[in-house]
C-alpha positions in Angstrom: -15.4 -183.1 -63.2 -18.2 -182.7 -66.1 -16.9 -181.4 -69.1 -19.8 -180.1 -71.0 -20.6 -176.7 -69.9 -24.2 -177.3 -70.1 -23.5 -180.1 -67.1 -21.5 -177.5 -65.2 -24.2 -174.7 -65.7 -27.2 -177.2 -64.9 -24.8 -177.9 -61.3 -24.1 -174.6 -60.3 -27.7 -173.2 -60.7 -28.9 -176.4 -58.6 -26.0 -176.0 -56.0 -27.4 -172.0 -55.7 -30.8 -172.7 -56.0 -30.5 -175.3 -53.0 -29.6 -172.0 -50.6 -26.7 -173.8 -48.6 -25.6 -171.8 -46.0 -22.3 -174.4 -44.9 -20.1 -173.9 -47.4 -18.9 -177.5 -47.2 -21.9 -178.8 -47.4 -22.2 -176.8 -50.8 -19.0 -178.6 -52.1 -20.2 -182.3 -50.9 -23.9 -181.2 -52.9 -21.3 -180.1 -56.1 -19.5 -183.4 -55.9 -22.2 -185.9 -55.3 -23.6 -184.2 -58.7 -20.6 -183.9 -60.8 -20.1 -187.2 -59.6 -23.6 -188.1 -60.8 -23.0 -186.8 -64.3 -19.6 -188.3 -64.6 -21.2 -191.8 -64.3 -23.1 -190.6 -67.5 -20.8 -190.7 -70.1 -18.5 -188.3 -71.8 -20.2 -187.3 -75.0 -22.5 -184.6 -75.7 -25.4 -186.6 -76.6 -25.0 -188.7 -73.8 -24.4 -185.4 -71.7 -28.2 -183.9 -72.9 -29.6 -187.4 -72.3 -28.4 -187.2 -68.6 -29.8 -184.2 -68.4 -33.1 -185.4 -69.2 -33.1 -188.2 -67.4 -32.0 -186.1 -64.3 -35.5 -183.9 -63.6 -36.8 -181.1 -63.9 -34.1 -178.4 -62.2 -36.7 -176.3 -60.5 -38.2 -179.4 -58.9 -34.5 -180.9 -57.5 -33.2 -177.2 -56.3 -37.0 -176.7 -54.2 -36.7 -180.6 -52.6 -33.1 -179.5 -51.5 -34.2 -176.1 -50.2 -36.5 -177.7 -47.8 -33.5 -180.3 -46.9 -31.4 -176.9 -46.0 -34.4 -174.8 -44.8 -33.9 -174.4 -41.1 -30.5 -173.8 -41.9 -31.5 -171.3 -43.9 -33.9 -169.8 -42.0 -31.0 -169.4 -38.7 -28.3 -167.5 -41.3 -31.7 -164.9 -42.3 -32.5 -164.5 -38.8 -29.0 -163.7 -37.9 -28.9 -161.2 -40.9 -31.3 -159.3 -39.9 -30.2 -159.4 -36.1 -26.8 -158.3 -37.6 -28.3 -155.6 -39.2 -30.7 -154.6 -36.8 -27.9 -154.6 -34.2 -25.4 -152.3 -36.2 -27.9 -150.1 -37.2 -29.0 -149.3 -33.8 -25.4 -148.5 -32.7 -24.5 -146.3 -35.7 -28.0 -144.4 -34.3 -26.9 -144.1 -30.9 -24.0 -142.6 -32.0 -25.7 -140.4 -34.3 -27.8 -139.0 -31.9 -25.3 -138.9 -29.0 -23.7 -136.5 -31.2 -26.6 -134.3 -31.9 -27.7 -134.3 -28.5 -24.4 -133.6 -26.7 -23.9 -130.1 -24.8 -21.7 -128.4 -23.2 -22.6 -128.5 -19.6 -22.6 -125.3 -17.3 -19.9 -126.5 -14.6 -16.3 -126.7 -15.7 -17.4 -126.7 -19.9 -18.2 -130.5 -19.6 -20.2 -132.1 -21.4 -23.2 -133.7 -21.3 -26.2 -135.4 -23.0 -29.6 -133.2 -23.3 -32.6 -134.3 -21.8 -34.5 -135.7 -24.3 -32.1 -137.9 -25.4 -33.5 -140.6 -23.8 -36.6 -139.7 -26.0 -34.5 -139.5 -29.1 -33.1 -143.3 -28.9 -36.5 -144.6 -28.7 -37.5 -142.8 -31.7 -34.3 -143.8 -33.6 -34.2 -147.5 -32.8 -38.3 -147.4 -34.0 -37.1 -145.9 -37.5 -34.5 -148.2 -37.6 -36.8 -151.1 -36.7 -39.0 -149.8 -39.2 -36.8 -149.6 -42.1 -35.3 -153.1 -41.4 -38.8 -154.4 -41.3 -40.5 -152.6 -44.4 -37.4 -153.9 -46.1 -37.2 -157.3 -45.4 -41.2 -157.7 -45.8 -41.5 -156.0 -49.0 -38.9 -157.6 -50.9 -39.7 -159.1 -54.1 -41.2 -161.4 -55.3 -44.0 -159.8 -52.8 -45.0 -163.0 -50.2 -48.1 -161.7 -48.0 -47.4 -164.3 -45.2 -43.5 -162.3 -45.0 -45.9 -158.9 -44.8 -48.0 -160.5 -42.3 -45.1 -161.3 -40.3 -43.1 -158.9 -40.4 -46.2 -156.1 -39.1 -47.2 -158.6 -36.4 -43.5 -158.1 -35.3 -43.6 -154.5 -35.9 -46.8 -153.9 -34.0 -45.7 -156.5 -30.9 -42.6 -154.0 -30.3 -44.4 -151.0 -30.5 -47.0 -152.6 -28.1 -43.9 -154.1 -25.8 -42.5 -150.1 -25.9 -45.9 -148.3 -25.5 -46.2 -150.1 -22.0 -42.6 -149.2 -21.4 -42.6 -146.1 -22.3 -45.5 -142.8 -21.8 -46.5 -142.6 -25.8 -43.9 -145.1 -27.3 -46.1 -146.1 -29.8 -46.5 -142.5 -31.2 -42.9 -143.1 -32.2 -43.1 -145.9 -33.9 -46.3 -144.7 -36.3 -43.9 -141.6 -37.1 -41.2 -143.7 -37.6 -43.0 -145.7 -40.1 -44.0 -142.3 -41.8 -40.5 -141.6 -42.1 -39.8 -145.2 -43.8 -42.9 -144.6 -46.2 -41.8 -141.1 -47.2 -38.4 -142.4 -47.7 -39.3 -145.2 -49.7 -41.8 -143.4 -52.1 -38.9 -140.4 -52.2 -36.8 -143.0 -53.7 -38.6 -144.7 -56.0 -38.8 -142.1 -59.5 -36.0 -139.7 -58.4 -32.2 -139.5 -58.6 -29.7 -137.8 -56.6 -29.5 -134.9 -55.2 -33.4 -134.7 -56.2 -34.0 -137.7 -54.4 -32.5 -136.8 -50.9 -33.9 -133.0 -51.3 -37.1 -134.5 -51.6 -36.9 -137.4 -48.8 -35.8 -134.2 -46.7 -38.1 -132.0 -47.4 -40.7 -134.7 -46.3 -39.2 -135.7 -43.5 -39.0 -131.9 -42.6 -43.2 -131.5 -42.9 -43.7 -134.5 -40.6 -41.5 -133.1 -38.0 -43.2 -129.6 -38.3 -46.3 -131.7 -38.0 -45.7 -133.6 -35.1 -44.1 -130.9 -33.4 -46.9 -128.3 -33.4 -47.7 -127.7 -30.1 -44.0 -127.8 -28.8 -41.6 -124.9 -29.3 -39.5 -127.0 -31.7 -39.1 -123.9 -33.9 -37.8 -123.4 -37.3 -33.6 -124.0 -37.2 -34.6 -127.1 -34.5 -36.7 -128.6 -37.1 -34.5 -128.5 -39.7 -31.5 -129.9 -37.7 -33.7 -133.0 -36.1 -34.5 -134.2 -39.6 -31.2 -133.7 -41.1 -30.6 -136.4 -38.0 -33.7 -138.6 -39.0 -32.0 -138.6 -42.9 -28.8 -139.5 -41.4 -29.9 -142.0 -39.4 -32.4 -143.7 -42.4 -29.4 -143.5 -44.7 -27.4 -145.0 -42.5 -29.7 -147.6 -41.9 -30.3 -148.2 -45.1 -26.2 -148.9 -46.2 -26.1 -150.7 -43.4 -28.7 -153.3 -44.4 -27.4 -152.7 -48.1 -24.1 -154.4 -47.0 -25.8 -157.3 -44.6 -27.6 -158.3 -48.2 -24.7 -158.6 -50.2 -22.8 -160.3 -47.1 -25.7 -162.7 -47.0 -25.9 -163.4 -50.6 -21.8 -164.0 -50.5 -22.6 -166.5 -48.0 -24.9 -168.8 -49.9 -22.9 -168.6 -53.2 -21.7 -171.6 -54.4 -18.3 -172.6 -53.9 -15.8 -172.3 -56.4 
């Protein structure tokens, strides 16, 4: 094991810099170059000269990336199915509970009509979020932007064929995801969520013009569309720091 801390530091930035999903494969990357460094010497100076002699750390840690890259790229896809997955079922059950009724025969209960409706336009503001997230994350990369509406705009084309109107859902839900985003930016709690509500309240009022959504039914469906985007949002909070925890370097 290197004894200089400089050695040690110059290691573990290369080892988490190379984005290792296998953890094992991390420690055989740490040993090959403590190993490397070891060979060097023992003294300081002849610590610094291996070092220098080793490359330029930015360069080694990119080569290994691509080495590691599909791997990767599988672990971010399953993070964000991960997320996309839980996200939708904490929705569902979100809505189940704001759309369940006490039935006429026997008090039992049931689901209301447009509930059907209601899941479509919860997994598209999930969908959104996830997507607007992922794409948007710094540093800004306009080929992940790219992507990541293509995908958007494929589902929302796959559901608008599915469904009468899907795709109306999915340009309100993206409304929702904008609002919420901007709401968040300069403003702290409870400013920030009385603000992200009241928008979310006006684009529901909007939308909802020419149905008899009236004024209590308004409030209540985007006190669910809140729920469901903060939700959403703590969900893919926690599949980040899970991911992150994953490519750390060992020990």
């Amino acid at each position: 094991m290197p004894e200089h801390a400089s050695v040690v530091a110059l290691i573990d930035r290369i080892v988490a810099g190379a984005r290792i999903p296998s953890r094992a494969e991390r420690d055989d990357l740490r040993r090959e170059l403590e190993a490397h460094f070891e060979d060097a010497g023992t003294s300081e100076e002849a610590a610094r000269e291996a070092i220098r002699r080793f490359g330029e750390e930015r360069v080694v840690a990119g080569a290994l990336r691509r080495v590691y890259r599909w791997d990767y790229r599988l672990l971010y896809v399953a993070k964000i199915a991960a997320c996309l997955a839980a996200s939708i079922g904490v929705a569902f059950f979100i809505e189940a509970a704001a759309n369940l009724r006490v039935g006429r025969e026997h008090d039992s209960l049931a689901l209301a009509p447009g509930f059907a409706h209601a899941i479509v336009r919860a997994t598209a503001l999930v969908l959104a979020f996830v997507v607007a997230r992922e794409a948007l994350k710094p540093p800004l990369a306009w080929r992940r932007v790219t992507l990541g509406l293509c995908v958007y705009a494929c589902v929302c084309g796959v559901v608008e064929l599915t469904f009468a109107n899907g795709a109306v859902a999915f340009v309100i839900a993206a409304t929702f995801v904008a609002l919420g985003a901007l709401g968040s930016m300069r403003h702290r709690a409870p400013a920030r969520w009385l603000l992200i509500y009241g928008s979310f309240v006006a684009v529901t009022a909007a939308t909802h013009v020419n149905i008899a959504f009236g004024p209590m039914r308004t409030l209540l469906a985007s006190a669910v569309t809140l729920t469901i985007w903060a939700s959403t949002s703590a969900v893919a909070a926690r599949a980040d720091r899970l991911f992150v925890n994953l490519l750390e370097s060992a020990g």
